[in-house]
C-alpha positions as a Python dict, from the first residue, in 0.01 Angstrom:
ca = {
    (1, 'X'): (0, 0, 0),
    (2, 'X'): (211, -293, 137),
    (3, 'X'): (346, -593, -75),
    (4, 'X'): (238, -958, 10),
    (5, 'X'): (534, -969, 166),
    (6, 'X'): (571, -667, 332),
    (7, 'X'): (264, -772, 530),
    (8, 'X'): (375, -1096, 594),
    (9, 'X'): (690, -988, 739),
    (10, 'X'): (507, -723, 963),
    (11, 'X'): (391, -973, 1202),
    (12, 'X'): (747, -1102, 1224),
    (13, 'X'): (885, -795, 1274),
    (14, 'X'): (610, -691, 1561),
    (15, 'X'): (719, -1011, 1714),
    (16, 'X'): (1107, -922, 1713),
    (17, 'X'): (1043, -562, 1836),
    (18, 'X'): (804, -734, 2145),
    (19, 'X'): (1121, -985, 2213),
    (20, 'X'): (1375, -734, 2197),
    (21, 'X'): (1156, -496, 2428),
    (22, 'X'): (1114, -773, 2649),
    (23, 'X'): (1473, -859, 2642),
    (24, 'X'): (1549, -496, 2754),
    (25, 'X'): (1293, -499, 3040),
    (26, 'X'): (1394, -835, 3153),
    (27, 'X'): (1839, -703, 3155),
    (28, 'X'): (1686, -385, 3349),
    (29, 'X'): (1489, -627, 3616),
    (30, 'X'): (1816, -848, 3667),
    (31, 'X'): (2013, -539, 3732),
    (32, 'X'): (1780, -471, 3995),
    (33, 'X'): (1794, -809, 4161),
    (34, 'X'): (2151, -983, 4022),
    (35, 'X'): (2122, -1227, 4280),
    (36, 'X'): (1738, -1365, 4205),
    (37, 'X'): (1600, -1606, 3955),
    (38, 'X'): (1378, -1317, 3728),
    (39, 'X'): (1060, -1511, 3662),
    (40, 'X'): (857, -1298, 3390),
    (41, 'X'): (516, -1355, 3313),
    (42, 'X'): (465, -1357, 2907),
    (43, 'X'): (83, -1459, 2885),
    (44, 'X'): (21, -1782, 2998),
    (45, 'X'): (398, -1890, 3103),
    (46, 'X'): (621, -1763, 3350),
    (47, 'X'): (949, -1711, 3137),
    (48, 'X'): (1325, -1709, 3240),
    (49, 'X'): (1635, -1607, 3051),
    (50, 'X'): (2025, -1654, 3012),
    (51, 'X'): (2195, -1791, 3307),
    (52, 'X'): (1864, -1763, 3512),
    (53, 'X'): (1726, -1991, 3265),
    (54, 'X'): (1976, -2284, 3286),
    (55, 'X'): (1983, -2290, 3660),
    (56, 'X'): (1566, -2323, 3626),
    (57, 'X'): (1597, -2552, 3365),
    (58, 'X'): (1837, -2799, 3617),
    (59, 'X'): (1627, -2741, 3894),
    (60, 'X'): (1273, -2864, 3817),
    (61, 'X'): (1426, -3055, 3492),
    (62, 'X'): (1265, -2878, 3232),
    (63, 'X'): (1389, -2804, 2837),
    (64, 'X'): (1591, -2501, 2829),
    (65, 'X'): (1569, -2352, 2482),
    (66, 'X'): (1806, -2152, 2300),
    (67, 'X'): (1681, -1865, 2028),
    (68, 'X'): (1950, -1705, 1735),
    (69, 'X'): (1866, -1341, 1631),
    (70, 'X'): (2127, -1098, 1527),
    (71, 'X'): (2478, -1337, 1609),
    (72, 'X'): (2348, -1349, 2005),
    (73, 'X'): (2233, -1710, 2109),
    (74, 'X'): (1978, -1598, 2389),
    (75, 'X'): (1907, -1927, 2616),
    (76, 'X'): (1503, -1941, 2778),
    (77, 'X'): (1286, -2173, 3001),
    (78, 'X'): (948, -2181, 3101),
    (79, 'X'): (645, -2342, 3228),
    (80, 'X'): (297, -2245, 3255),
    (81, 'X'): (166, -1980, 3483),
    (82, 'X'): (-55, -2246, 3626),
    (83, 'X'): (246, -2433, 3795),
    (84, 'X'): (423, -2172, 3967),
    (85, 'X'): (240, -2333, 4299),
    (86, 'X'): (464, -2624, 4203),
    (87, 'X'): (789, -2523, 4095),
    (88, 'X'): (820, -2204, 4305),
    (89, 'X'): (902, -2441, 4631),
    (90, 'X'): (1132, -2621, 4434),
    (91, 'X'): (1332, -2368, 4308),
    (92, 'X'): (1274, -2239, 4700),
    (93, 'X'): (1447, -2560, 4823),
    (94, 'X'): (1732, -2549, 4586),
    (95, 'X'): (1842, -2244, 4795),
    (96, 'X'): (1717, -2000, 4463),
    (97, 'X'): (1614, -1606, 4570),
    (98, 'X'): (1322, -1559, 4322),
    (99, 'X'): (1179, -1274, 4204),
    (100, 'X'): (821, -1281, 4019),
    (101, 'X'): (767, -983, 3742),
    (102, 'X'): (372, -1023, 3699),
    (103, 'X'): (306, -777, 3485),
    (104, 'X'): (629, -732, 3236),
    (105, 'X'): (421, -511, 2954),
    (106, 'X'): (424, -246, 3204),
    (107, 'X'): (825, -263, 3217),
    (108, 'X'): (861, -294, 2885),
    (109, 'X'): (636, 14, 2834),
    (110, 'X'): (900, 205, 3076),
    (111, 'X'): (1181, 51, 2850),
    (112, 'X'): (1038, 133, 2496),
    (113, 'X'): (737, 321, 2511),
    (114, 'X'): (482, 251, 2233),
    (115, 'X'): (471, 431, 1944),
    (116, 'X'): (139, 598, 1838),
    (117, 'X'): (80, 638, 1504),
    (118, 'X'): (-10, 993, 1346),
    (119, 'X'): (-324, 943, 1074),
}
């Protein structure tokens, strides 16, 4: 049976295999498409990364975010799914190709596929 900490840090480490699977799908969608903005949708936000993410961020002039794992600074943006309506003409205007990834769990799936567990 697990330690109190051991199932605290499960969660955590759920979390970091999601990102890093996401991370993965998202590298394989820009390598399809080098010269679009990715747009990924990641529940109720469309999310961007890297480069894509800075140009987003100084187009509609929203935060850009930067996350540290593992020595690699990995820079994001994002708004709500709800205000792609808005900000998809913008980004439009600014002379930005976009590509829309709807439904990324079925990339990531391709990428890493889940791991069923043997009882």
């Amino acid at each position: 049976q697990a330690t109190p900490q051991e199932q605290s840090a499960a969660p955590e480490a759920e979390q970091a295999a999601e990102q890093s699977a996401l991370a993965k799908a998202f590298e394989q969608m820009k390598a399809k498409h080098p010269d679009a903005v990715l747009l990924f949708r990641v529940g109720d936000e469309y999310r961007t990364f890297g480069e894509d993410a800075k140009a987003v961020s100084d187009v509609l002039g929203i935060i850009l975010t930067r996350r540290n794992a593992k020595d690699i600074t990995a820079q994001m943006a994002g708004f709500p799914h709800h205000a792609l309506d808005t900000y998809l003409p913008k980004l439009v205007r600014a002379g930005k190709r976009v590509a829309i990834c709807d439904e990324p769990t079925k990339v990531v799936e391709k990428v890493e596929p889940a791991k069923k567990e043997s009882k």
